[in-house]
PDB file of the backbone (N, CA, C, O) and the ligand in Angstrom, with CONECT records:
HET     ZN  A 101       1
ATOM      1  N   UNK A   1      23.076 -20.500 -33.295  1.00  0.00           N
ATOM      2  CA  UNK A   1      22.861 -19.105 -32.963  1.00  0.00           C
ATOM      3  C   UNK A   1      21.916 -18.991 -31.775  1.00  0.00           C
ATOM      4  O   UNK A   1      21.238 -19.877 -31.255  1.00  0.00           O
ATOM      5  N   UNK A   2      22.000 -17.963 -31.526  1.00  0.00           N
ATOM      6  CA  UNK A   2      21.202 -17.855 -29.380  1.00  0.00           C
ATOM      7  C   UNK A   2      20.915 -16.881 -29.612  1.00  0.00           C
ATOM      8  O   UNK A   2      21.819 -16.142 -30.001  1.00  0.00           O
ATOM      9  N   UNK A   3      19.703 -16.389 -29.526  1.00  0.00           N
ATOM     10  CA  UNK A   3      18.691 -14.694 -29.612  1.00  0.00           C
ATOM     11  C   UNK A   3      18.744 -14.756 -27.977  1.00  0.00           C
ATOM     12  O   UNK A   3      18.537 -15.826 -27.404  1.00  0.00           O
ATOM     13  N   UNK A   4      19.011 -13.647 -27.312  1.00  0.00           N
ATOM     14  CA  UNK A   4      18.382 -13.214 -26.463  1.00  0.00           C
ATOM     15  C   UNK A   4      17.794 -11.618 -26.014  1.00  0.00           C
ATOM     16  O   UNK A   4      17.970 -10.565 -26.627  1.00  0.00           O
ATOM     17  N   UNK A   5      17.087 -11.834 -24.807  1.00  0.00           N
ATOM     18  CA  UNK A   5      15.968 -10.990 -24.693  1.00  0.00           C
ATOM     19  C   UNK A   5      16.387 -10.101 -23.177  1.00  0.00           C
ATOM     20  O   UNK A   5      16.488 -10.662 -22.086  1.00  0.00           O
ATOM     21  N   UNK A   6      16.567  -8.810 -23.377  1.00  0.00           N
ATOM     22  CA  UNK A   6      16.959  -8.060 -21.957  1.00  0.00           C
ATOM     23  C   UNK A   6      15.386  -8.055 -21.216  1.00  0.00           C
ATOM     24  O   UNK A   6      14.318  -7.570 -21.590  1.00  0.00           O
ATOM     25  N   UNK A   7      15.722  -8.722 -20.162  1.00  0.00           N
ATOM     26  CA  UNK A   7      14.295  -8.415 -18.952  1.00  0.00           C
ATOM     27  C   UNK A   7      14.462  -7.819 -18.015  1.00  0.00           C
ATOM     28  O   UNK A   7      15.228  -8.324 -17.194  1.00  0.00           O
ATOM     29  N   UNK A   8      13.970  -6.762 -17.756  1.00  0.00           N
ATOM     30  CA  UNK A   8      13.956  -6.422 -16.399  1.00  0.00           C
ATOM     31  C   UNK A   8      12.673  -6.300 -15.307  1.00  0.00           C
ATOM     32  O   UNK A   8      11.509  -6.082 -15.640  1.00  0.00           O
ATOM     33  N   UNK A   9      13.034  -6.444 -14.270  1.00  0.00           N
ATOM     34  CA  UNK A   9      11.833  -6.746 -13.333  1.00  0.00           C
ATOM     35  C   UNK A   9      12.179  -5.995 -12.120  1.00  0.00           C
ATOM     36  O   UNK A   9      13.272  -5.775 -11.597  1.00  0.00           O
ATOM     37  N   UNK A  10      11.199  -5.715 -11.855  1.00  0.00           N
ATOM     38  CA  UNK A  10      10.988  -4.720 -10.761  1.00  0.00           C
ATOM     39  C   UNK A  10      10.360  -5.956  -9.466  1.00  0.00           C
ATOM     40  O   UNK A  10       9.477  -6.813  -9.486  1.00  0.00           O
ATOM     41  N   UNK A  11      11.401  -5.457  -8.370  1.00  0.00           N
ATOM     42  CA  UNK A  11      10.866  -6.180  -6.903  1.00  0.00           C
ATOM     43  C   UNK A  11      10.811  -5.758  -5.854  1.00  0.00           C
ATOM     44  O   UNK A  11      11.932  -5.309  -5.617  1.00  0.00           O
ATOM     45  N   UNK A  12      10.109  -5.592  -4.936  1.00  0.00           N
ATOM     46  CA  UNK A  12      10.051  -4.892  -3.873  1.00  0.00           C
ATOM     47  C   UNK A  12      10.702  -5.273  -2.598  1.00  0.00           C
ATOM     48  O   UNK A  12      10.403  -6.312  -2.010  1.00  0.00           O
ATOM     49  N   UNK A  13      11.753  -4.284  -2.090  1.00  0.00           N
ATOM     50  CA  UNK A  13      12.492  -4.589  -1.207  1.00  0.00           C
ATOM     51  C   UNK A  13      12.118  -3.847   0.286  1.00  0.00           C
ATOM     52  O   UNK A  13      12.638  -4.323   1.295  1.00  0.00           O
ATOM     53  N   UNK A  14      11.198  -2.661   0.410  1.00  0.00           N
ATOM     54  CA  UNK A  14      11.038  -2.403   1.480  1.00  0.00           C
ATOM     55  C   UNK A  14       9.435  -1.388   1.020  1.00  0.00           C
ATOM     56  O   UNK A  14       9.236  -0.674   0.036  1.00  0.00           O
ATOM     57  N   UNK A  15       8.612  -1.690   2.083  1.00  0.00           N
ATOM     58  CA  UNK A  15       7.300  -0.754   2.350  1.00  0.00           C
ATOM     59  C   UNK A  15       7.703   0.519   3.500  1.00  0.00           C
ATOM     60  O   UNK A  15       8.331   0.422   4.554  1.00  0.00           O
ATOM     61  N   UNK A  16       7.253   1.397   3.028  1.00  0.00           N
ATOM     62  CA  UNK A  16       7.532   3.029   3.815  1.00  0.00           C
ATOM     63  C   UNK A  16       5.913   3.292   4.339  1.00  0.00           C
ATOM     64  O   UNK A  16       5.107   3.585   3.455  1.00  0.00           O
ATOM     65  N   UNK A  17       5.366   3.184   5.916  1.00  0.00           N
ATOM     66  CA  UNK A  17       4.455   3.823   5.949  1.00  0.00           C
ATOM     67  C   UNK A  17       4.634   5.053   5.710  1.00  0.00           C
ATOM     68  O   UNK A  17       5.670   5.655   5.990  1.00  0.00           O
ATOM     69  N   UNK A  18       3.064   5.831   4.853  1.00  0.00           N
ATOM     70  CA  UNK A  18       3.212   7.063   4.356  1.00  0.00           C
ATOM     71  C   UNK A  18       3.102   8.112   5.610  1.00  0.00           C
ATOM     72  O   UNK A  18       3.469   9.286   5.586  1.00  0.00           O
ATOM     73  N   UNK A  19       2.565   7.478   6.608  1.00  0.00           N
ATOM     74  CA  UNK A  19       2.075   8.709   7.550  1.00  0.00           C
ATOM     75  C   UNK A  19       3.263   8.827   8.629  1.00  0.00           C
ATOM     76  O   UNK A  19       3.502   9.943   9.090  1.00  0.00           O
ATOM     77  N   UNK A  20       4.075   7.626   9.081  1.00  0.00           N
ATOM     78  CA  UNK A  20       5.362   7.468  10.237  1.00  0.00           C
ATOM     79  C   UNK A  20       6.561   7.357   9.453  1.00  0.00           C
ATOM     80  O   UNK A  20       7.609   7.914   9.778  1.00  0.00           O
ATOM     81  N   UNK A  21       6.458   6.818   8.672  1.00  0.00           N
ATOM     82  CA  UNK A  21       8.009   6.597   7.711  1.00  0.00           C
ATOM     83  C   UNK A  21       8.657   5.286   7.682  1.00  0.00           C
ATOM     84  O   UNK A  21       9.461   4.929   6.821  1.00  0.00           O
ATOM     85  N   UNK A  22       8.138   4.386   8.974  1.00  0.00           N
ATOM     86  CA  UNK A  22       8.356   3.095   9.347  1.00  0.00           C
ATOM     87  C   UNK A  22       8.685   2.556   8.101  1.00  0.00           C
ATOM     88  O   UNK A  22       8.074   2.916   7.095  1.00  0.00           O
ATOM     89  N   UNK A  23       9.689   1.634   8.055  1.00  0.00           N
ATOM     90  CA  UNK A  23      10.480   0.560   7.047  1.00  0.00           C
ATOM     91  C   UNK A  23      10.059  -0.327   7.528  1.00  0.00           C
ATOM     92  O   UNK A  23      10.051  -0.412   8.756  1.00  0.00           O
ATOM     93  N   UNK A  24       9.512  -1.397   6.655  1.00  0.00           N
ATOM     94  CA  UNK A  24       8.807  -2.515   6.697  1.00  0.00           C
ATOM     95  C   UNK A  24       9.970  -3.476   5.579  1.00  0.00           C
ATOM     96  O   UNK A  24       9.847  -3.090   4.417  1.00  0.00           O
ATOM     97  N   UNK A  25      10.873  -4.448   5.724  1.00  0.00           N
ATOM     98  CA  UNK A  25      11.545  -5.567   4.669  1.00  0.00           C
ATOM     99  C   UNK A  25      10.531  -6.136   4.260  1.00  0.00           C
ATOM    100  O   UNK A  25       9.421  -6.217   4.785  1.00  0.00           O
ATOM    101  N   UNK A  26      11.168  -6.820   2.654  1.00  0.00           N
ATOM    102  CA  UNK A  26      10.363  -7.491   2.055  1.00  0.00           C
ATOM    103  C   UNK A  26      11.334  -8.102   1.632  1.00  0.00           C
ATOM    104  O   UNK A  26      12.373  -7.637   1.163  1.00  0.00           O
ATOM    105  N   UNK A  27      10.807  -9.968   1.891  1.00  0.00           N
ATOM    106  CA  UNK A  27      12.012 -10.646   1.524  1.00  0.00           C
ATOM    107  C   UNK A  27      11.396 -11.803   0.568  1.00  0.00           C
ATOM    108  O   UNK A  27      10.283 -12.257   0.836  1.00  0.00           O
ATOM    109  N   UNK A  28      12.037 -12.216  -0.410  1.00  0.00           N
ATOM    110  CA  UNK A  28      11.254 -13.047  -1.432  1.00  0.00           C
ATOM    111  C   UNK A  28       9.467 -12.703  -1.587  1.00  0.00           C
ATOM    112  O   UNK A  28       8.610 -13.560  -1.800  1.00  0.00           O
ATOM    113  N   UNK A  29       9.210 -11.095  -1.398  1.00  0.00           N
ATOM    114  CA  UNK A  29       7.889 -11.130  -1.685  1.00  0.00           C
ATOM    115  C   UNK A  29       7.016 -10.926  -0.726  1.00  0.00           C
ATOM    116  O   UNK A  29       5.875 -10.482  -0.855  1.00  0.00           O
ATOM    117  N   UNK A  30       7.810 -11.404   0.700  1.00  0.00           N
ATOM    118  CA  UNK A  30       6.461 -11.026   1.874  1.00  0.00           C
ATOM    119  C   UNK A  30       7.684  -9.904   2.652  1.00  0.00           C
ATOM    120  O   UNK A  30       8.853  -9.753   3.006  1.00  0.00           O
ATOM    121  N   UNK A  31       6.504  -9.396   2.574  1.00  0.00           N
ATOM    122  CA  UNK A  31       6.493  -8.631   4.154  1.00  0.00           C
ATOM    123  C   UNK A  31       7.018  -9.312   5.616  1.00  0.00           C
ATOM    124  O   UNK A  31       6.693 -10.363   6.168  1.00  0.00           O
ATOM    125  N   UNK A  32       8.211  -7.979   6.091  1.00  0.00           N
ATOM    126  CA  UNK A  32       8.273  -8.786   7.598  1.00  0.00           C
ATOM    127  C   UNK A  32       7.032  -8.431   8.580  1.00  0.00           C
ATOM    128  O   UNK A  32       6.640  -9.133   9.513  1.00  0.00           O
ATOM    129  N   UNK A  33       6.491  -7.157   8.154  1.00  0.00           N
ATOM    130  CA  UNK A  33       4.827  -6.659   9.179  1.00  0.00           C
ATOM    131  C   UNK A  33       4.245  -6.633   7.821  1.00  0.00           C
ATOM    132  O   UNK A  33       4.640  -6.627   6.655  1.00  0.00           O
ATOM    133  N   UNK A  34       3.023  -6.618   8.543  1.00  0.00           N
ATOM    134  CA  UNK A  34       1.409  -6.223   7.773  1.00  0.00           C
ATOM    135  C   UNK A  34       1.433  -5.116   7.489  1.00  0.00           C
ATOM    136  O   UNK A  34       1.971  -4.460   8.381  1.00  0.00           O
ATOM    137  N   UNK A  35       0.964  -4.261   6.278  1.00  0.00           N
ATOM    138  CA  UNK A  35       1.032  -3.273   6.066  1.00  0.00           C
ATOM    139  C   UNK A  35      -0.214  -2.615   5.382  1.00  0.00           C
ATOM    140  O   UNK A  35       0.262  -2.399   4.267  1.00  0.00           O
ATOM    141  N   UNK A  36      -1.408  -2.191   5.335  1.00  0.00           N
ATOM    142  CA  UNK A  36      -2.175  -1.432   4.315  1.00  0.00           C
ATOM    143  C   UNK A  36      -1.458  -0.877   3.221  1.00  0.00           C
ATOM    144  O   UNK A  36      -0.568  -0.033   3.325  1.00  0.00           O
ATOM    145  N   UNK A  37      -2.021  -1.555   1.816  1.00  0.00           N
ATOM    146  CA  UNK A  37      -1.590  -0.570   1.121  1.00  0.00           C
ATOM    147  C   UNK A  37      -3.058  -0.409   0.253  1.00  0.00           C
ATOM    148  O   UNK A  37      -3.811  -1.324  -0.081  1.00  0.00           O
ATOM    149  N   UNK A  38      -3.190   0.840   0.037  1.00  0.00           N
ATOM    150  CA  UNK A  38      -4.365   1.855  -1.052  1.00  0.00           C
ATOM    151  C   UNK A  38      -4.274   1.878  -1.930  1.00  0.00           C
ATOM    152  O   UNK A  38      -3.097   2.009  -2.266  1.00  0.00           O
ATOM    153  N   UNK A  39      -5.220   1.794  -3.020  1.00  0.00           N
ATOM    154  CA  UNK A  39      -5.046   1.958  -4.467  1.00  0.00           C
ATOM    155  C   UNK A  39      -6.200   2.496  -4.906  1.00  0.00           C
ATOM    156  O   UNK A  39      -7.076   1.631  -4.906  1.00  0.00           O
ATOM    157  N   UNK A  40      -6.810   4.146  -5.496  1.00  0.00           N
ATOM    158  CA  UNK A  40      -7.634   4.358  -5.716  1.00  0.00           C
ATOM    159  C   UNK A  40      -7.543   5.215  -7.323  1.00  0.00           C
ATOM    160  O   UNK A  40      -6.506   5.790  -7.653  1.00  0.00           O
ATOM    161  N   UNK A  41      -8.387   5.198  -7.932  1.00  0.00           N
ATOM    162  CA  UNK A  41      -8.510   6.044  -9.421  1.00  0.00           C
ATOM    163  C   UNK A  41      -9.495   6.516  -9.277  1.00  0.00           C
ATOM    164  O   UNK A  41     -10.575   5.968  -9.503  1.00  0.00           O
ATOM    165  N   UNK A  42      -9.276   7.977  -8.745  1.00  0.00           N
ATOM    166  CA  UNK A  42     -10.702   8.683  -8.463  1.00  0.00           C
ATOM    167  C   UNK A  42     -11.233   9.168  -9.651  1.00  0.00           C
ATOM    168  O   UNK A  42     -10.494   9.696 -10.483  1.00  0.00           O
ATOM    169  N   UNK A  43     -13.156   8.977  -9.934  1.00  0.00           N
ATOM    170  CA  UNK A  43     -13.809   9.019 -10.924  1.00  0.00           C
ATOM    171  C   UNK A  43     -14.310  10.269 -11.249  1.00  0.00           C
ATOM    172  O   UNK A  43     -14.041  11.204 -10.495  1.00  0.00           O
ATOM    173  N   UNK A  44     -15.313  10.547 -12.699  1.00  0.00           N
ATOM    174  CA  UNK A  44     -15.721  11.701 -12.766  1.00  0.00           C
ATOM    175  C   UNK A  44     -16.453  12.312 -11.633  1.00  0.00           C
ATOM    176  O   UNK A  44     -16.523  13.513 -11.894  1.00  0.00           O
ATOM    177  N   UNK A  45     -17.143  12.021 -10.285  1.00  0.00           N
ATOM    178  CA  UNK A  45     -17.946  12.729  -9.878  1.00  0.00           C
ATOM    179  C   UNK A  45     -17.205  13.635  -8.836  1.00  0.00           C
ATOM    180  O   UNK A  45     -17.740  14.456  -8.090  1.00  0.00           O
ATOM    181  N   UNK A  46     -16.186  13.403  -8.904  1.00  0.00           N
ATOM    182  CA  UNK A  46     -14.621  13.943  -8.115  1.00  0.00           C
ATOM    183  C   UNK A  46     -14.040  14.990  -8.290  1.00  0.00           C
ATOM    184  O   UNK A  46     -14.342  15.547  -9.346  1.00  0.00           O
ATOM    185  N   UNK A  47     -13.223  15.555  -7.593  1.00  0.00           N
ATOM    186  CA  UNK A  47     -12.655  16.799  -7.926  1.00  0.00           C
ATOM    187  C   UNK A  47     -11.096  16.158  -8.581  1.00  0.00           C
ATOM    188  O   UNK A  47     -10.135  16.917  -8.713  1.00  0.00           O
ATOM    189  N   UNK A  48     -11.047  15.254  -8.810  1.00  0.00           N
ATOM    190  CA  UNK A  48      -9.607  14.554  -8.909  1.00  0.00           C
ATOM    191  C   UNK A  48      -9.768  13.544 -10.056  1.00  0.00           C
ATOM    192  O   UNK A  48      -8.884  12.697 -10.183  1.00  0.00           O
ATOM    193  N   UNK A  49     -11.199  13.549 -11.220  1.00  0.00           N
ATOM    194  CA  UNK A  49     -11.024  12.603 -11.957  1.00  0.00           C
ATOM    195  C   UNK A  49     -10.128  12.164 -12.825  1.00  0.00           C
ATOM    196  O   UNK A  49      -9.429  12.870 -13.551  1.00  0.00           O
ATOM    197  N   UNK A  50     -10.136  11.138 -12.769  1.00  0.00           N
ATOM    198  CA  UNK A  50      -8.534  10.533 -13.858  1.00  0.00           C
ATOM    199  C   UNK A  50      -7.274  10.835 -12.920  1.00  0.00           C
ATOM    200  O   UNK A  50      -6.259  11.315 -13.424  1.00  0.00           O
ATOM    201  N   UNK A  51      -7.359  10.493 -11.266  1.00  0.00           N
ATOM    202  CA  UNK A  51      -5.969  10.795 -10.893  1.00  0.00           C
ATOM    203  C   UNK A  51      -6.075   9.577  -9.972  1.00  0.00           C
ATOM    204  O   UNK A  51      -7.015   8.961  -9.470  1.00  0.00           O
ATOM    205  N   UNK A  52      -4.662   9.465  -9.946  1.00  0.00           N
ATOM    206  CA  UNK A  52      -4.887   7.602  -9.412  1.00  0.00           C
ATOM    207  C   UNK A  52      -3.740   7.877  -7.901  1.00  0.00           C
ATOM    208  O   UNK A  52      -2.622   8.391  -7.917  1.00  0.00           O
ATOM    209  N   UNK A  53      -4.351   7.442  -6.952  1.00  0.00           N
ATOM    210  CA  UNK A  53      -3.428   7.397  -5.745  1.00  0.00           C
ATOM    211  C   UNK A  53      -3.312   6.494  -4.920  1.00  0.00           C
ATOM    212  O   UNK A  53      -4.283   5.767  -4.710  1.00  0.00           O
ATOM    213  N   UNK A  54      -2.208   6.315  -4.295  1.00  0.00           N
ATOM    214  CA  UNK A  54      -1.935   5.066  -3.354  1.00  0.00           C
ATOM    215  C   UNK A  54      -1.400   5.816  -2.451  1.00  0.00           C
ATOM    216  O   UNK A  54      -1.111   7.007  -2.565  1.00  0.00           O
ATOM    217  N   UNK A  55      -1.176   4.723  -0.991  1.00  0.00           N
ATOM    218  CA  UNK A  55      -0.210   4.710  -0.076  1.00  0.00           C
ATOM    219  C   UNK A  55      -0.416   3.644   0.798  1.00  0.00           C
ATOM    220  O   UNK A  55      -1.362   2.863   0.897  1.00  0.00           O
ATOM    221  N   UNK A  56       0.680   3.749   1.445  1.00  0.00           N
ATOM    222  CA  UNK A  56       0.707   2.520   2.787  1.00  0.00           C
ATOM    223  C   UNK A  56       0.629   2.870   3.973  1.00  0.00           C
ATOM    224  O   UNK A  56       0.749   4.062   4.258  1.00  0.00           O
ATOM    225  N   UNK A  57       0.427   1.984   4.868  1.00  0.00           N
ATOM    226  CA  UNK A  57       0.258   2.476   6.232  1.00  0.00           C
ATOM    227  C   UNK A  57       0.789   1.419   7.320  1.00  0.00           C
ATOM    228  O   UNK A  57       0.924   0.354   6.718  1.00  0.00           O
ATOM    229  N   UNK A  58       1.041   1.311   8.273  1.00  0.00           N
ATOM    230  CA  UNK A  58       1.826   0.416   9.247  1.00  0.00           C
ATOM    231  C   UNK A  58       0.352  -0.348  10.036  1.00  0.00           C
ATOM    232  O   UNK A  58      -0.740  -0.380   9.471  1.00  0.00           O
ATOM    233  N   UNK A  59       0.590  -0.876  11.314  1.00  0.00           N
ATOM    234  CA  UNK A  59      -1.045  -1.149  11.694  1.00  0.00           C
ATOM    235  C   UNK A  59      -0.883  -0.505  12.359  1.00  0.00           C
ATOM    236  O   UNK A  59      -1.984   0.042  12.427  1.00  0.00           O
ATOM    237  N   UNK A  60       0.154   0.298  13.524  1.00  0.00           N
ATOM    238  CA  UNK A  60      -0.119   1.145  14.752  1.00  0.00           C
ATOM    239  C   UNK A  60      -0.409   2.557  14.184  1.00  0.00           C
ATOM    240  O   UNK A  60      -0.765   3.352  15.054  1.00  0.00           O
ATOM    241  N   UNK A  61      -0.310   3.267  12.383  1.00  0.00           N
ATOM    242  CA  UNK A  61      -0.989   3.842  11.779  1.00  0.00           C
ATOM    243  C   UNK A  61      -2.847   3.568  11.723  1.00  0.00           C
ATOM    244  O   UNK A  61      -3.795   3.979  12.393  1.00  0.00           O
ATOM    245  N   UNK A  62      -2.726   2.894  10.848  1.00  0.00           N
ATOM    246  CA  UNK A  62      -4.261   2.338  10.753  1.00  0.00           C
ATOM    247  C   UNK A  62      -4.614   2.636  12.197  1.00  0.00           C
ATOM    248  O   UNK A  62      -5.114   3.732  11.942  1.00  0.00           O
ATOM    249  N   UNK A  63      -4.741   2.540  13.412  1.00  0.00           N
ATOM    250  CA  UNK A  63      -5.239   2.042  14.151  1.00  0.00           C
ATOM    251  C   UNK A  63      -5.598   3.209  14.485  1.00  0.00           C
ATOM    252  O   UNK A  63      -6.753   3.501  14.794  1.00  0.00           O
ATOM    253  N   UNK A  64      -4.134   4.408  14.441  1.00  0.00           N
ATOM    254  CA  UNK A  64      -4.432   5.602  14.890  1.00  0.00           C
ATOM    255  C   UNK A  64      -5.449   6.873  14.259  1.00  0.00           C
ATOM    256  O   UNK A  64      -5.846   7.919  14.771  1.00  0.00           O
ATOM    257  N   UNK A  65      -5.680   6.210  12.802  1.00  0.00           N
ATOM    258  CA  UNK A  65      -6.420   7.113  11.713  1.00  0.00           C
ATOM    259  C   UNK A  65      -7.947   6.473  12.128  1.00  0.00           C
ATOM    260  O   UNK A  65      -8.918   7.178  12.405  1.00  0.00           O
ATOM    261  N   UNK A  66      -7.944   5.288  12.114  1.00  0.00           N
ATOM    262  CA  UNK A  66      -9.191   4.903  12.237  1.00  0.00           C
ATOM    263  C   UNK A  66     -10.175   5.082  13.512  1.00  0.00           C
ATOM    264  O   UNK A  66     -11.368   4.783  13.483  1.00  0.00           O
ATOM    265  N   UNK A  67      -9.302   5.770  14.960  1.00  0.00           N
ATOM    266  CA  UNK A  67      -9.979   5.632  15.501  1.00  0.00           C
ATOM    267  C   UNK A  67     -10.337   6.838  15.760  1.00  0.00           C
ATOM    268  O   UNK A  67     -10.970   7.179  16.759  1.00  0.00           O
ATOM    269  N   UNK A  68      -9.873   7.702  14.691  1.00  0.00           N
ATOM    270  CA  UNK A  68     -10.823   9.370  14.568  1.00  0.00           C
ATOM    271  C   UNK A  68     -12.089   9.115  14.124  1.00  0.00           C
ATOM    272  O   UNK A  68     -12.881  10.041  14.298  1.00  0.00           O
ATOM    273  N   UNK A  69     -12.614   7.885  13.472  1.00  0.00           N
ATOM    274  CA  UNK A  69     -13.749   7.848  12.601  1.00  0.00           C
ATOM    275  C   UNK A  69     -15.091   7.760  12.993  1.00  0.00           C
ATOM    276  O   UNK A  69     -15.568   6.828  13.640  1.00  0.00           O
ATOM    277  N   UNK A  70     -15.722   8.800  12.567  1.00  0.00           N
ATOM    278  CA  UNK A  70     -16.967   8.648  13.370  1.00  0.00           C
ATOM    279  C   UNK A  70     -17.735   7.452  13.569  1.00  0.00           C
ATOM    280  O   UNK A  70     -18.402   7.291  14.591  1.00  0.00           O
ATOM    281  N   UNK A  71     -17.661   6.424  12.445  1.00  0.00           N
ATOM    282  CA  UNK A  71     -18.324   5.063  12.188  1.00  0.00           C
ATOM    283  C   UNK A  71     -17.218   4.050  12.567  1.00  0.00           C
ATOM    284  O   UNK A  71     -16.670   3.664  11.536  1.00  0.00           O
ATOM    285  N   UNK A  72     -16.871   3.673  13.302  1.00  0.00           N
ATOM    286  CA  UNK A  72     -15.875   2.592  13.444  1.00  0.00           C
ATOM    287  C   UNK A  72     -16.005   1.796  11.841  1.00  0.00           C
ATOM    288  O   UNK A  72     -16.900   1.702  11.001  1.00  0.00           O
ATOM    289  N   UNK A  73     -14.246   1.188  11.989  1.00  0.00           N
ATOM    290  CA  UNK A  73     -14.080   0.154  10.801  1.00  0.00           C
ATOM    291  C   UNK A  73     -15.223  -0.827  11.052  1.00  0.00           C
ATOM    292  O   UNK A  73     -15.961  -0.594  12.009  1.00  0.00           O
ATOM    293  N   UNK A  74     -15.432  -1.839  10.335  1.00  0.00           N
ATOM    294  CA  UNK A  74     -16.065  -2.795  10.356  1.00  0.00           C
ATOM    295  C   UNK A  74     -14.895  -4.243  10.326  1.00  0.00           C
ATOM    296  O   UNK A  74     -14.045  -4.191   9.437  1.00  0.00           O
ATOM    297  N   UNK A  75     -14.880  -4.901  10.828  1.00  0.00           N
ATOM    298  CA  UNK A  75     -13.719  -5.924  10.798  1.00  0.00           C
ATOM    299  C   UNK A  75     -14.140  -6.998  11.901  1.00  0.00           C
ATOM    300  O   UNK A  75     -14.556  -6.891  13.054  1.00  0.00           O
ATOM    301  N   UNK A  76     -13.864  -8.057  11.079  1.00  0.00           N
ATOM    302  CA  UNK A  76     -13.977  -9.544  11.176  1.00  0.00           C
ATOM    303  C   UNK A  76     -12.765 -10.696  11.691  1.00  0.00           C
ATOM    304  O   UNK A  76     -11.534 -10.672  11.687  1.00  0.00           O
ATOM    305  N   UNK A  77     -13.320 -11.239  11.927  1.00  0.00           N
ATOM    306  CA  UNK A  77     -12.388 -12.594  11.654  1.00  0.00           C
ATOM    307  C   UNK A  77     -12.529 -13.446  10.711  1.00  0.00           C
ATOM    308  O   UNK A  77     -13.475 -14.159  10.377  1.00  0.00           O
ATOM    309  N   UNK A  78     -11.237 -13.264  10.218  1.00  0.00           N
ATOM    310  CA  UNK A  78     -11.504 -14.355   8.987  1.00  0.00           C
ATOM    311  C   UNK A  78     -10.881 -16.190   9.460  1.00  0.00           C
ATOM    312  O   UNK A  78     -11.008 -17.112   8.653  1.00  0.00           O
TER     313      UNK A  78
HETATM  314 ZN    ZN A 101       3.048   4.184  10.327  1.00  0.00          ZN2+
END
């Protein structure tokens, strides 16, 4: 006798920057570009506690959000 077990799995086939719309492939797992992606669960001191948000961004995004910022990013070489 043979038991088996239905699995399903979820895989990611393409990243959408949130701000351009840009399609980014994903093939066995990587990325064809670099992409930001966000993950935040904003806390009680928030107007949004207990609400959890993400998104992605392209780098010619990033580049363009970040350089509204009054404090520049901070960024290295790794
Ligand atoms: Zn973009």
């Amino acid at each position: 006798m043979r038991q088996y077990q239905l699995k399903e799995t979820k895989e990611i086939t393409k990243i959408i920057c949130n701000r351009c719309g840009k399609e980014t492939k994903v093939v066995s797992g990587i990325p064809k570009r670099e992409m930001l992606h966000v993950e935040h669960t904003w806390g009680y001191f928030s107007g949004k506690d207990g609400e959890s948000c993400s998104f992605d961004l392209c780098e010619e995004c990033f580049d363009e959000i970040t350089k509204g910022f009054l404090i520049p990013t901070e960024c290295k070489d790794e």
